[in-house]
N, C-alpha and C positions, 0 to 999 in steps of 0.2 A: 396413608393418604394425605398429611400434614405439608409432607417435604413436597409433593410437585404443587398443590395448591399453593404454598410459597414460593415456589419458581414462578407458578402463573403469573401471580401479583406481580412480582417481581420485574416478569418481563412485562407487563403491561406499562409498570411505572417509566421502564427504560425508554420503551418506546414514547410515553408522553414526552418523557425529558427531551427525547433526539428531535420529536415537533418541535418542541421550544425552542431548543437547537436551531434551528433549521430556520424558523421566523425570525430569530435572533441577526443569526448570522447574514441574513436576506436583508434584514433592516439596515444593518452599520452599513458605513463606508463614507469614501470621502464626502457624498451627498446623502444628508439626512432625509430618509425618508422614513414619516411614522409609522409607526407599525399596526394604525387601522387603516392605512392606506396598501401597505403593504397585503395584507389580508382579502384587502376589496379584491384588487388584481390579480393573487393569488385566485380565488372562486370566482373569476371571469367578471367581474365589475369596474364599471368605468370610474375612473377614479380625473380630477380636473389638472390635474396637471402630467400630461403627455410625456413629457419627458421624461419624467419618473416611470413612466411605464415602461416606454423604451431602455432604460438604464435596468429595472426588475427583470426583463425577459432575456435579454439580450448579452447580459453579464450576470447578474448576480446570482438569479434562480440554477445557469448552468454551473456557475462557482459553485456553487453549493451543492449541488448533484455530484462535481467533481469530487468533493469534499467527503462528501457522503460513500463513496464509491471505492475513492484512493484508499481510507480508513479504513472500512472495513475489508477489503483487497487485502491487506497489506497485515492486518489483524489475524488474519484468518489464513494465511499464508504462515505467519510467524506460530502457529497453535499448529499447524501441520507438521512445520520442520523443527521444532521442539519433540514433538511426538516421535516422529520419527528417527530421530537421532537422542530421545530422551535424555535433552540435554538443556538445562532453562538457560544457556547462554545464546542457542542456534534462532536465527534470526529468517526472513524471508531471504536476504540477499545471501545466505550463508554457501549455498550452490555454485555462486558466482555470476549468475545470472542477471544480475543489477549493474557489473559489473563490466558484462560484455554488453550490456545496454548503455552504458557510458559511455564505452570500446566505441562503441556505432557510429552515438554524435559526435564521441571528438574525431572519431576518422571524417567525419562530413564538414563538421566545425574549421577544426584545426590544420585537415588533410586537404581540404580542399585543392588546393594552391599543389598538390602532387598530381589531382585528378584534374587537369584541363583547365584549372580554374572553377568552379561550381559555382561561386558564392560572385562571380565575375556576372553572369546570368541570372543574379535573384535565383539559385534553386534554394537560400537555405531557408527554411523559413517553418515554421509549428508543425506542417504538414511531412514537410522532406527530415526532420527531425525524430519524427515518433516513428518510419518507415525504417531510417538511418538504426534507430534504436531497438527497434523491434527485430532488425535482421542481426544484429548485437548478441541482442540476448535468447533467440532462438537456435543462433549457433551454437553459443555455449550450452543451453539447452541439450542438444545434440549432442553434443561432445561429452555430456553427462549420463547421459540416457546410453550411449555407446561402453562408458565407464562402468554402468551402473548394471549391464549385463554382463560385464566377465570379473566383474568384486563382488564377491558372496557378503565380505565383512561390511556393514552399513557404517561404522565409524571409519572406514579407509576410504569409504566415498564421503564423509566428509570433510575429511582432507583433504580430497584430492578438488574438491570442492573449492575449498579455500586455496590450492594453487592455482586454479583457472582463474580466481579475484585475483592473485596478486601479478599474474602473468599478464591480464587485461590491464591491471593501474599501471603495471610497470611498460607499458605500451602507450597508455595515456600520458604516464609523465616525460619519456620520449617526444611524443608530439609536442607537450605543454613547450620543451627545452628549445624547441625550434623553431615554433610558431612565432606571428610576430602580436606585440600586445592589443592591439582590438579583436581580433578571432579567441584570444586565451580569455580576454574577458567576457566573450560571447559565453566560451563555455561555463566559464564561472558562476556566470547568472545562472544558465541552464540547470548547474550542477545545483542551486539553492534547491530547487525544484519550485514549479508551482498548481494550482490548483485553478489558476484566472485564466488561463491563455483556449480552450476548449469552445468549439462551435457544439451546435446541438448533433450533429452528424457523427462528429469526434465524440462528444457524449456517448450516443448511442451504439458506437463500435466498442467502445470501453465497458459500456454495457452489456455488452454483448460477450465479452472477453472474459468477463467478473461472474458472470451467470453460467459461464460453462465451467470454469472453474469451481463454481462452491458446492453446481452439482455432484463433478467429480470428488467432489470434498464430501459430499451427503452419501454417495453410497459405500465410503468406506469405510464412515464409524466406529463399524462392528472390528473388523481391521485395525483402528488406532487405535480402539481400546484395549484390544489384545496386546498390541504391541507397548504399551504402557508396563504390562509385565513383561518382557522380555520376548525376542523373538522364536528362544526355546516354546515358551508356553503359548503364544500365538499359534506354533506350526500344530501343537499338541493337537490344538481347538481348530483345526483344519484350516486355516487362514493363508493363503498362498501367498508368499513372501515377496516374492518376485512379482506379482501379479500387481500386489499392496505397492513395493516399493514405487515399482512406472508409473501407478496411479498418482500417490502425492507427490513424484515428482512430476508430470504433465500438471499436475494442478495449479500447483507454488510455480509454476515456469510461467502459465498462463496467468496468474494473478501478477506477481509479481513482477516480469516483462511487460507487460503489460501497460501496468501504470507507473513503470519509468518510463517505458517508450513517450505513455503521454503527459506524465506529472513531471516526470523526473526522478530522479533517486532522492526520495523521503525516507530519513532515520527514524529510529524509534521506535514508533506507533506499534511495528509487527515483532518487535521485543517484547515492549513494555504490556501492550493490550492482554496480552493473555494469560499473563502473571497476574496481571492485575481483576482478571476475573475470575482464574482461581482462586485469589484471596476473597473475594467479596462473595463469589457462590459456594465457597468454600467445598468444592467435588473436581473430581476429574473423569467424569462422565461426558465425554462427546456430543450427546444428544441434546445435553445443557451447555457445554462450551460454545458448540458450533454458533448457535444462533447470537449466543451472549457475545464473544468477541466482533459479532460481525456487530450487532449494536454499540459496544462500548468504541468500538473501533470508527464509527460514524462519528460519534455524540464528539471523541477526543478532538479529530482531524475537524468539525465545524468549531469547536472552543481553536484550537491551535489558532485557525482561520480568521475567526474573527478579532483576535488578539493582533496576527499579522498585517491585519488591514488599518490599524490604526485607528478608530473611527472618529469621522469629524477631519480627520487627512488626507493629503494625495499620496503620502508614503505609503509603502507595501514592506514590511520587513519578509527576512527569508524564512519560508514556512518552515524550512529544515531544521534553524535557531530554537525557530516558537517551539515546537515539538519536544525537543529536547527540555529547554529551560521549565514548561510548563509541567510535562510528564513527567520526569525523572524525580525531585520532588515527592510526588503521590504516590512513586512506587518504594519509596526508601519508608514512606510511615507509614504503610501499610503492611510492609514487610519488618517494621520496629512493633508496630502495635501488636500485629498477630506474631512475631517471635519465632515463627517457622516457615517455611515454605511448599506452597503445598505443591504437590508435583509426581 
């Protein structure tokens, strides 16, 4: 009875941490606002100066949901395609999925000027970008899911995986070579990814996206824990393989498409998150991962965020940089300290 009573604590404490998180990161930015001001507005209290309120509702509280959303998305995606390829290098975008979400915007971005002129009309714009990218990565989606019924071997589908990513960049770099430079640099921005550009509507459909996902991710547990030993000894414990495989892939397609379509292609997070709460929960119990990565996966992407925003500046660095320089770090002493890797 020792060990889940220290899970409780545990996740109790995470969760304080990701409020704090979350206040934090609602606080900074180029305009200082305190953080008992912050809190008023937060619990529906009027606070005297308007403009600060305007700026809390309207940008930052939804930056921060994004934040919250992207992270754990993207966490819990990367703890699915680990599993299922039992492999601690496989990533969310490992299907290629991220990939043919790239595909999207640079064909709207970059192609434009093939399609009638798009960008001649005002069509490109946060909206026609997350549509462009979502049909991206839904394709390859498809193409995988197609794949993934006539390959019994789960490592041939990830390879073949990884040829639909390179066949998408090698398509993007095509575009990049002929495009002229304002549209390459459009993409470029695009490609940092970010986590600010989101109305509350956009919020809500992303939420919407991320919720059916972690569901499909809740009922197969039983499933990836099996599959941690091998897919012999899953099929043993009656676990339908095939059934298992379409499920985490609709999942990780749905998280992961998802929040490039609307954040952009964000590294890291869905590598690093779930190594790193293997290390600290020290189990590979799904029942404990699931919820842990989606927590650790919020608290990292609000720390990344509010690192990127500068605070006290009008600069915004590329969330994709922070991610990296901040994470990577944390997962080399943590994998020095504990001296193994658990998995």
């Amino acid at each position: 009875m020792g060990k889940p009573k220290s899970y409780r604590l545990s996740f109790i404490f995470l969760f304080l941490v990701l409020l704090l998180c979350l206040a934090v990161n609602i606080s900074f930015g180029s305009v200082n606002i305190p953080l008992a001001d912050t809190f008023t507005s937060l619990f529906g209290g009027a606070i005297e100066n308007t403009s600060w309120d305007y700026i809390l509702w309207n940008y930052r509280i939804p930056k921060a949901f994004t934040a919250v959303l992207v992270g754990s998305g993207l966490a819990l995606s990367g703890l699915l395609m680990q599993t299922l390829f039992r492999n601690p290098l496989a990533g969310p975008f490992v299907l290629g999925i991220s990939s043919g979400a790239s595909l999207g915007a640079a064909l709207l971005i970059m192609g434009s000027s093939l399609f009638s002129g798009l960008s001649v009309f005002g069509l490109i714009n946060d909206i026609s970008l997350a549509i462009a990218a979502s049909i991206g990565s839904f394709l390859v989606l498809l193409a995988v899911m197609i794949v993934a019924s006539r390959v019994k071997d789960t490592m041939a589908l990830l390879i073949i995986g990884l040829m639909f990513g390179s066949i998408t960049a090698a398509i993007v770099s095509v575009l990049s070579y002929f495009t002229d430079a304002e549209k390459l640099q459009q993409y470029v921005y695009w490609s940092f990814g970010s986590v600010g550009n989101l109305s509350w509507s956009q919020l809500t459909l992303l939420l919407t996206i991320i919720v059916i996902g972690t569901l499909l991710s809740v009922v197969s547990i039983k499933s990836l824990n099996a599959l941690l030993l091998g897919e012999n000894y899953a099929q043993s414990l009656g676990v339908n393989l095939k059934k298992s495989r379409y499920t985490v892939i609709i999942s990780t397609g749905l998280l992961a498409g998802g929040i490039t379509a609307f954040a952009g292609p964000i590294a890291f997070i869905g590598l690093a998150v779930p190594h790193l709460t293997r290390q600290i929960f020290n189990t590979t119990e799904h029942r404990i991962l699931l919820p842990a990565v989606l927590i650790y996966g919020a608290i990292l992407m609000l720390l990344c965020d509010t690192v990127a925003q500068l605070p006290g500046s009008a600069n915004v660095l590329p969330i994709n940089a922070i991610t990296s320089i901040l994470g990577a770090p944390v997962v080399i002493w943590l994998l020095v300290r504990k001296r193994k890797m658990v998995f």
